[in-house]
C-alpha positions as CSV (number, residue, x, y, z in Angstrom):
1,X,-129.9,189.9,99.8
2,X,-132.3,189.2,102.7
3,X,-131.4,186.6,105.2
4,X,-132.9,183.4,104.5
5,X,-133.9,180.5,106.4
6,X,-131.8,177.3,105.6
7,X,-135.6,175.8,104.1
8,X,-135.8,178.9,101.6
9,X,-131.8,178.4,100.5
10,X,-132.7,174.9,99.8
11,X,-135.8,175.7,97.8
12,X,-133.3,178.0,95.4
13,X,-130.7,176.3,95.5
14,X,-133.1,173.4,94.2
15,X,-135.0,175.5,92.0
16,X,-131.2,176.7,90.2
17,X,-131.5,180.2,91.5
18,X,-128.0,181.8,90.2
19,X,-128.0,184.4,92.6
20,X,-128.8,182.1,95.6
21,X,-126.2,179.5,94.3
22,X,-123.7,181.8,94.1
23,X,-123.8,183.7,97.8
24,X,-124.3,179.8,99.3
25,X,-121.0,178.0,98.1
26,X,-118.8,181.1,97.1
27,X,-119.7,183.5,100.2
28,X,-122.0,181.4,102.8
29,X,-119.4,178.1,102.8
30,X,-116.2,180.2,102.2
31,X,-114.7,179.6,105.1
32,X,-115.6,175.6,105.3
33,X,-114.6,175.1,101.8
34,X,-111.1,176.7,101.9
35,X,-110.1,174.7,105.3
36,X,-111.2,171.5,102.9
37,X,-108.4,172.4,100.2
38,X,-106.2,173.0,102.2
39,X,-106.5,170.5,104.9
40,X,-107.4,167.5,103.0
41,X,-106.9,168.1,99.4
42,X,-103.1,169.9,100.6
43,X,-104.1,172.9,98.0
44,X,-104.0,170.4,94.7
45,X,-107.9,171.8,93.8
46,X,-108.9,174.9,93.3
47,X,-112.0,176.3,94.4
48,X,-114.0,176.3,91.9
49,X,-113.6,172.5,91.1
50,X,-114.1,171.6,95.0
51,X,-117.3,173.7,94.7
52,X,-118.5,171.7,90.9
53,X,-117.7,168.3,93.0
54,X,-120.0,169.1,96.0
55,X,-122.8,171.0,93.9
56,X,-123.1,167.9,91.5
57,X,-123.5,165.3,95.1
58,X,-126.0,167.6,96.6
59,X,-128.3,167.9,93.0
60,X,-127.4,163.9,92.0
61,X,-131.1,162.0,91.4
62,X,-133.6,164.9,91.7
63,X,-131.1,166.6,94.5
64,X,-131.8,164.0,96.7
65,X,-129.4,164.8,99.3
66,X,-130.9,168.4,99.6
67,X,-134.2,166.9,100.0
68,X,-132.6,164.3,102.6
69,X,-131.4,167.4,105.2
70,X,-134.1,166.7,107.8
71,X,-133.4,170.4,109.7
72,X,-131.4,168.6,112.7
73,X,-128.6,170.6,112.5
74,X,-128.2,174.0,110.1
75,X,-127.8,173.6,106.7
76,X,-124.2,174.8,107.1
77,X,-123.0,172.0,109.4
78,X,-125.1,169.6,107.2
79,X,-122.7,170.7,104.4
80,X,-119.7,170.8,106.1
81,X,-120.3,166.8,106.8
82,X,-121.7,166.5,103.1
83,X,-118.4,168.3,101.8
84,X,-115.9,166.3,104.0
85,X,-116.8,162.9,103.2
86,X,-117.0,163.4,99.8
87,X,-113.1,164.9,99.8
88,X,-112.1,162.3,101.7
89,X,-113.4,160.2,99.0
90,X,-112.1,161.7,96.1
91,X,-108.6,162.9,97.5
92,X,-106.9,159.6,96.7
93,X,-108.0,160.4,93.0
94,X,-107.1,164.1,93.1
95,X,-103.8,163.6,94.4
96,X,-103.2,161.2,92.0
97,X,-104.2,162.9,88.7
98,X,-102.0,166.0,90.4
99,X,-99.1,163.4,90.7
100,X,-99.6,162.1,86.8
101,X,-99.9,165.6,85.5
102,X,-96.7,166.5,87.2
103,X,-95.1,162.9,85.4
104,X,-96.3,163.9,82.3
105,X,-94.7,167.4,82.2
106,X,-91.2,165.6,83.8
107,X,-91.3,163.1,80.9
108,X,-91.9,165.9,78.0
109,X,-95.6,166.3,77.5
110,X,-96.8,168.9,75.2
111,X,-97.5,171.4,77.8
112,X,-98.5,174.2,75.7
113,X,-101.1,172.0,74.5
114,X,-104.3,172.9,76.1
115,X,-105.1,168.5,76.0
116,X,-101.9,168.2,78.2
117,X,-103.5,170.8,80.9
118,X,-105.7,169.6,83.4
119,X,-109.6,170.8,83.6
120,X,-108.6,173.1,86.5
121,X,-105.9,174.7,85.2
122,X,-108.1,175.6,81.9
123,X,-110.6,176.8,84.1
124,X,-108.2,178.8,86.7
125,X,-106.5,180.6,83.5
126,X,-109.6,181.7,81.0
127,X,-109.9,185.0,82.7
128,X,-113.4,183.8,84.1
129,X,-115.2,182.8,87.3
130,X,-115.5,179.0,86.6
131,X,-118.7,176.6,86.8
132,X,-119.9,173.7,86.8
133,X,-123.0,173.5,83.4
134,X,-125.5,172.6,86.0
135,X,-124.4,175.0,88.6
136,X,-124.5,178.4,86.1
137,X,-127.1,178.7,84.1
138,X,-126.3,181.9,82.0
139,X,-123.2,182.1,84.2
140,X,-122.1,185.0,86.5
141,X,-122.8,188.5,85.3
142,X,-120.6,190.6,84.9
143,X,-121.0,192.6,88.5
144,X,-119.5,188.9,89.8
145,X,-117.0,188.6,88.2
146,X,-115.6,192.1,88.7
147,X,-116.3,191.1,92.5
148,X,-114.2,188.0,92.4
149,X,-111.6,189.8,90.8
150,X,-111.4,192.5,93.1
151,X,-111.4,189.7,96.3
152,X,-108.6,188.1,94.9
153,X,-106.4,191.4,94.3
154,X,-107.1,191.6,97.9
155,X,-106.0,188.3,98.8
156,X,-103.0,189.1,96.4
157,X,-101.7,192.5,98.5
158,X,-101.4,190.1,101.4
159,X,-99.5,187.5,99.2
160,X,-95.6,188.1,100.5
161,X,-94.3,185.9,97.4
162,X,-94.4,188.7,94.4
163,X,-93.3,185.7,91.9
164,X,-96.3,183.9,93.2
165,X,-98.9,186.9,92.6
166,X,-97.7,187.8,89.4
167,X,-98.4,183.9,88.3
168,X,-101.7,183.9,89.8
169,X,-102.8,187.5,88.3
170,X,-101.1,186.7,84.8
171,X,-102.9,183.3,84.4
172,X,-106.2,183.5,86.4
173,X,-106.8,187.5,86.1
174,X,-105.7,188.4,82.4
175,X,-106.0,184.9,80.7
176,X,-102.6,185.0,79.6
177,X,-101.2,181.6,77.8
178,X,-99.2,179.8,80.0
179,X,-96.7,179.1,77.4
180,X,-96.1,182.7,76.6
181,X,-95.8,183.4,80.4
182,X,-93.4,180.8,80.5
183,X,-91.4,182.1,77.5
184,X,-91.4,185.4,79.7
185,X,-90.2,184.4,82.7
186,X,-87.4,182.1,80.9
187,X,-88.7,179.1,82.6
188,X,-90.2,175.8,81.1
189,X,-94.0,175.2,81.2
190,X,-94.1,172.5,83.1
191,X,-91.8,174.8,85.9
192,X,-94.5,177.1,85.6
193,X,-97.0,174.9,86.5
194,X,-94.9,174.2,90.0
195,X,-94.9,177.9,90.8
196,X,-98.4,177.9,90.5
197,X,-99.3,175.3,92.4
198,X,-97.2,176.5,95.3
199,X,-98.7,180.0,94.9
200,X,-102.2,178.2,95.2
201,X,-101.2,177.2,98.8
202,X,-100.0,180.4,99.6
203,X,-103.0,182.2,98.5
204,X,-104.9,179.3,100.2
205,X,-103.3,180.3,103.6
206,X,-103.4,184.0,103.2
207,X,-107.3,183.2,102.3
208,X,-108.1,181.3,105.5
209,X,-105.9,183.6,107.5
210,X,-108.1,186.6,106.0
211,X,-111.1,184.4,106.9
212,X,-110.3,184.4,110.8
213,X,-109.2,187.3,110.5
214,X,-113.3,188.4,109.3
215,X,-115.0,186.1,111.7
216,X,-113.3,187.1,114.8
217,X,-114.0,190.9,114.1
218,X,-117.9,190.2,113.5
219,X,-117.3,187.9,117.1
220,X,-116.4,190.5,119.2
């Protein structure tokens, strides 16, 4: 893709460009988004709900925030501020549907069920890149999804927790039911569900480790 100027991203990312949308919040704001799960939402959202929440603020009323971004900064920095107000708004709310999904699974729940498992955990486990309606269009092709696979095996060979990888590959890599993962490894579901969790944050860290990692090769 040819470099753009922050007015051109804009225009696509206004005028629903897939391929546009895609590079800007899973590439371009990589690095900003990951640093916002983990330092203010603690690793309790995954990426792909973090990037549905800021999409659907920037595009609200006619993507009127978009529109707003009077070219005082770059686009990036106007995000970042964009991104971190609106976690800090909603992490009082995300910590607290983690909490009640973690009650519910303590007090018996039907875990199996896929009603008793939360929007991200559907999304994390079906095998697919998720995306917000709005957001996708047609959805990824095919080529992008084999790419997010592949960056996430990477992420996974620097994982030191092999329980943790094999969690993460079974559930968001081959779609695998969590109950039958959970008969497999002789633990409940809702035990499950805690191992994933922490292997979120540890992919989390090894993802922003990885990240400074990148940037302070292409400094130098």
């Amino acid at each position: 893709m040819k470099k753009l100027t922050d007015q051109e991203i804009i225009d696509r990312l206004i005028a629903r460009d897939n391929q546009v949308t895609e590079w800007f919040f899973y590439t371009k704001c990589q690095p900003l988004f990951s640093k916002i799960i983990f330092r203010i939402f603690d690793g309790a959202i995954e990426y792909a709900e973090l990037v549905g929440m800021v999409y659907d603020d920037l595009m609200r009323n006619d993507s009127k925030k978009l529109r707003q971004f009077q070219f005082r900064s770059t686009l990036t920095q106007y995000i970042k501020v964009v991104a971190n107000n609106l976690a800090m708004q909603k992490k009082d709310e995300v910590i607290e549907n983690v909490s009640k999904d973690y009650l519910y699974e303590q007090r018996g729940g039907q875990l199996g069920d896929a009603n008793s498992v939360s929007d991200s955990s559907l999304a994390s486990s079906s095998g697919e890149v998720t995306t917000h309606d709005d957001y996708s269009g047609e959805g990824y092709d095919s080529t992008a999804r084999i790419q997010a696979q592949m960056d996430l095996e990477n992420l996974f060979a620097m994982m030191s927790n092999k329980r943790y990888v094999y969690v993460l590959r079974k559930l968001m890599i081959e779609g695998m039911d969590p109950s039958e993962l959970a008969k497999e490894m002789e633990v409940t579901v809702d035990n499950l569900y805690n191992i994933k969790r922490r292997a979120m944050k540890e992919l989390t860290h090894v993802a922003l480790k990885d990240i400074d990692i990148y940037v302070n090769v292409y400094k130098n």
